[in-house]
C-alpha positions as CSV (number, residue, x, y, z in Angstrom):
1,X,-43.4,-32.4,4.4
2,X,-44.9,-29.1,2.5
3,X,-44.4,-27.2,5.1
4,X,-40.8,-28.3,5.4
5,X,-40.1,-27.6,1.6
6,X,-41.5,-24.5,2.3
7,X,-39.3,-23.8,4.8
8,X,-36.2,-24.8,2.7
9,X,-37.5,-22.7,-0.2
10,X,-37.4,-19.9,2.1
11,X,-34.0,-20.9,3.5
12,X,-32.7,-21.0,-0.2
13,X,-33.9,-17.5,-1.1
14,X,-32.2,-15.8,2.1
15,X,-29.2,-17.2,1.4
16,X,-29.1,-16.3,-2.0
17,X,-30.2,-12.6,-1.5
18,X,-27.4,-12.5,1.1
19,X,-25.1,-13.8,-1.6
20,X,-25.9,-11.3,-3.7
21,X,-25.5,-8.8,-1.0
22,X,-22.2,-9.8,-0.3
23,X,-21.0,-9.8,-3.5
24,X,-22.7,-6.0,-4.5
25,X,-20.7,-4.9,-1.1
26,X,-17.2,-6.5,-2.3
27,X,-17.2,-5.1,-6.2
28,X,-18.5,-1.9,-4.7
29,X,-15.6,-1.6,-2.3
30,X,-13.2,-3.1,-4.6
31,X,-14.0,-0.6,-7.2
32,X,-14.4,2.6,-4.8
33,X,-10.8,2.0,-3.9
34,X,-9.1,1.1,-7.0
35,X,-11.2,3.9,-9.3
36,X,-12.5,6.2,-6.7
37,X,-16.3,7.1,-5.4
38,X,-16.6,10.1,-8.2
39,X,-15.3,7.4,-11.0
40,X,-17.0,4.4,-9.9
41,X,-20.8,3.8,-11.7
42,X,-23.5,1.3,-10.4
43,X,-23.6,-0.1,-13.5
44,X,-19.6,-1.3,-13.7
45,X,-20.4,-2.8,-9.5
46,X,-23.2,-5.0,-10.7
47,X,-21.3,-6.3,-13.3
48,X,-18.4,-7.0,-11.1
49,X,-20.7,-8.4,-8.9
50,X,-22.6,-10.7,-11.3
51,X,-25.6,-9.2,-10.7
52,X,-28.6,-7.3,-12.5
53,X,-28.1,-3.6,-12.8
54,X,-31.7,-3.3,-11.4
55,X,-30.4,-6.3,-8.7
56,X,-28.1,-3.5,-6.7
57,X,-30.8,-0.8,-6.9
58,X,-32.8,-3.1,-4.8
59,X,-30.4,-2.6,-2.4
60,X,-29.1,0.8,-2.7
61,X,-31.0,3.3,-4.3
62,X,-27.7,5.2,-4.8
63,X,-24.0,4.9,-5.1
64,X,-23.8,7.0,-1.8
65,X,-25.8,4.4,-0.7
66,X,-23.9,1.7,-1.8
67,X,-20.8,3.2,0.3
68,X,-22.5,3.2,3.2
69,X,-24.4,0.0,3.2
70,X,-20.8,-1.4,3.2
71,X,-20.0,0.7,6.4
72,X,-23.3,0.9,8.5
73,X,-23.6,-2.1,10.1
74,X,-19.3,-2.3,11.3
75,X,-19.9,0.9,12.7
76,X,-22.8,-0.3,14.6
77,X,-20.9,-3.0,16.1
78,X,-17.9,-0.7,16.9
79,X,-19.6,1.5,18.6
80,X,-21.5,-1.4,20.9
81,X,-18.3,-2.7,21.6
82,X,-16.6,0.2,21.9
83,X,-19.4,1.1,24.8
84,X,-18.3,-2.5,26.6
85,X,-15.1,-0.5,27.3
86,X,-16.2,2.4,29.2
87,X,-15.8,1.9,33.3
88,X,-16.7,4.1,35.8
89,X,-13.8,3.5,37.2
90,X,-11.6,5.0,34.7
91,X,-10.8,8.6,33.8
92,X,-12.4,10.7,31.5
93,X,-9.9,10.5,28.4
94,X,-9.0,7.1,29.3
95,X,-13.3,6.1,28.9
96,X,-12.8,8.3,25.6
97,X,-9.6,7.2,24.5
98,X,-10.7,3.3,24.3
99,X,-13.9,4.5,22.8
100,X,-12.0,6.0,20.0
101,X,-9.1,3.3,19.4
102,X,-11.8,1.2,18.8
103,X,-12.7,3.6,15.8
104,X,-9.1,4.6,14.7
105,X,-8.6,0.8,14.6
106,X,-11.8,0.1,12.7
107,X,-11.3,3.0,10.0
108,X,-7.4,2.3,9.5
109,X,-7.8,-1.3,8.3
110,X,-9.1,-0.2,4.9
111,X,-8.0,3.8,4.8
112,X,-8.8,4.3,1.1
113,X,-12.8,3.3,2.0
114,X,-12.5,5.2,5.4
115,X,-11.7,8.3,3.6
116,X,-14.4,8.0,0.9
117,X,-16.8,7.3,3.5
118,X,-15.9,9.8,6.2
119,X,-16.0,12.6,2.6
120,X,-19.6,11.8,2.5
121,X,-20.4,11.5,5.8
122,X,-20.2,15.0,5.8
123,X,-23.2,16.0,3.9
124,X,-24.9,12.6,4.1
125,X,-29.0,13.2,4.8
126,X,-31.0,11.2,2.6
127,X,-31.4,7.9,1.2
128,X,-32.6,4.6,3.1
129,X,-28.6,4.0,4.8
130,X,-29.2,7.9,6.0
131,X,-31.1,6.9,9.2
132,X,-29.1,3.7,9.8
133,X,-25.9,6.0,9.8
134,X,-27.6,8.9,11.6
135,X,-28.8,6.4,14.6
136,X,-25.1,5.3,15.0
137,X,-23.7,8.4,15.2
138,X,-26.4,9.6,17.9
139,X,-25.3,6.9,19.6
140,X,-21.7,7.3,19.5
141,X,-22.5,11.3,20.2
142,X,-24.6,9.7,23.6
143,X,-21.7,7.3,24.6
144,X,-19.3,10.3,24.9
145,X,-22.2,12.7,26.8
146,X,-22.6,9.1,29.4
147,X,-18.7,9.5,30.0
148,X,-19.3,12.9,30.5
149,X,-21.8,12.6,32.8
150,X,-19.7,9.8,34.7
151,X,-16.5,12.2,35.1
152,X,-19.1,15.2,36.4
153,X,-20.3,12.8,38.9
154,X,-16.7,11.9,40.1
155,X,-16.5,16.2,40.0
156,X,-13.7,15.5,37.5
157,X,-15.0,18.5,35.6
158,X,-17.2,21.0,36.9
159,X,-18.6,22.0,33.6
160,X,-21.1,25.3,32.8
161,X,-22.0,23.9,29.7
162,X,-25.0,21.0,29.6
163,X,-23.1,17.5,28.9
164,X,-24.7,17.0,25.5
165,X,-23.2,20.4,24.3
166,X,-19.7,19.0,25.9
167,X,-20.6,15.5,23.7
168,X,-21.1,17.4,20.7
169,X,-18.1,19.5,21.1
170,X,-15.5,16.1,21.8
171,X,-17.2,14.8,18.7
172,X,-16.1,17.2,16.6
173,X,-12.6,17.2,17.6
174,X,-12.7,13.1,17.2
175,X,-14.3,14.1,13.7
176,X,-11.2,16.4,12.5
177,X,-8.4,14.6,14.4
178,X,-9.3,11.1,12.3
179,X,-9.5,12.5,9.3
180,X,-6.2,14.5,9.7
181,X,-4.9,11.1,10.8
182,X,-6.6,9.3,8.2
183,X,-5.0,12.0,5.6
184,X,-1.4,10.4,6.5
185,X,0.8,7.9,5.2
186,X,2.1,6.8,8.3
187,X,-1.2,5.5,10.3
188,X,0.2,4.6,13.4
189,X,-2.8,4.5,15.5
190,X,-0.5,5.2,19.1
191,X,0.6,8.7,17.4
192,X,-3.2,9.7,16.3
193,X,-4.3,8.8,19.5
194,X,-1.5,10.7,21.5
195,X,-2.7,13.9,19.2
196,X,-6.4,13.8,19.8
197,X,-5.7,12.9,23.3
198,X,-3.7,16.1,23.9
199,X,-7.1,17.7,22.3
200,X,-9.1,16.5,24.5
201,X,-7.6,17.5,27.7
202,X,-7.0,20.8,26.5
203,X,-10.3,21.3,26.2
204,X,-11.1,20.0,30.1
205,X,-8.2,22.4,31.9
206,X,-9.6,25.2,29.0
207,X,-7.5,27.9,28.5
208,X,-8.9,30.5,31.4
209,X,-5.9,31.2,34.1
210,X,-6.5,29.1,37.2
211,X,-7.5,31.2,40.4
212,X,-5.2,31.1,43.4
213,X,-7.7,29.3,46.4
């Protein structure tokens, strides 16, 4: 019976520091939207939250934290799923394109936060949701270079460059393509798709004249 009181002790205490998590991730996001990142304090989240000033710094350090504790882990889980999608059987842009709707679809459901976050993503280094972050991203940035490698093996490209450079390069047109999207009032996910679509197959064919065989 101790042990089982333990065990419901414990039980209690996870559920209540999930709670609290919860509820330091909804004021934070409610408030980043409705005042803006610059304007928003830590102070005014925890007491929309209903928590302890030093409560949320247990959490996040930062307010940069904050922002992207409430991000980290969906992007995690977009990016798994978005890696279910890829086929070997499918062309290059369409394996990218279904990769990326996942994203568009992920970061237009709340655009106000997607834009706050994808601002700081920019410079974002330090702090303990850094690495969390930095590990999704790699893995996004390896999803595309495993595409890449699948369309070199099909000789669908017949690239110079090594596939990570090629990766690194499609990243940073998906980059500038959502936030120009994301910079819109009209968010119609077929039409930002179309765009960075036409990107991306610009940059397979390139821009060098085809030689006559």
């Amino acid at each position: 019976m101790p042990q089982l009181s333990q065990q419901k002790v414990f039980g209690l205490r996870e559920r209540n520091k999930l709670d609290k998590l919860r509820r330091i991730k909804d004021a934070a996001s409610e408030l980043f939207v409705k005042n803006g990142f610059d304007d928003t304090t830590t102070r005014a989240i925890a007491l929309r939250a209903g928590v302890g000033l030093g409560t949320v710094f247990v959490y996040a350090p930062t307010k940069r934290d904050l922002l992207f504790m409430i991000v980290n882990d969906d992007l995690q889980e977009v990016v798994e799923r978005a890696a279910g999608m890829v086929q070997p059987t499918r062309s290059m842009p369409d394996n990218l394109m279904r990769v990326f709707r996942a994203h568009y679809r992920y970061f237009g459901q709340r655009p106000a936060l997607s834009r706050l976050a994808l601002r700081e993503m920019i410079f974002y280094a330090g702090g303990p949701e850094a690495k969390k972050f930095l590990k999704t991203r790699e893995r996004l940035i390896g999803l595309i270079g495993d595409i890449v490698n699948l369309a070199i093996e099909h000789k669908a490209i017949s690239p110079q460059e090594d596939s990570k450079v090629i990766a690194w390069v499609i990243f940073s047109i998906y980059q500038i393509e959502i936030r120009h999207w994301l910079s819109s009032d009209d968010l119609d996910i077929t039409r930002g798709l179309a765009h960075l679509r036409r990107q991306l197959v610009l940059l397979m064919n390139g821009l060098s004249p085809h030689v006559a065989l």
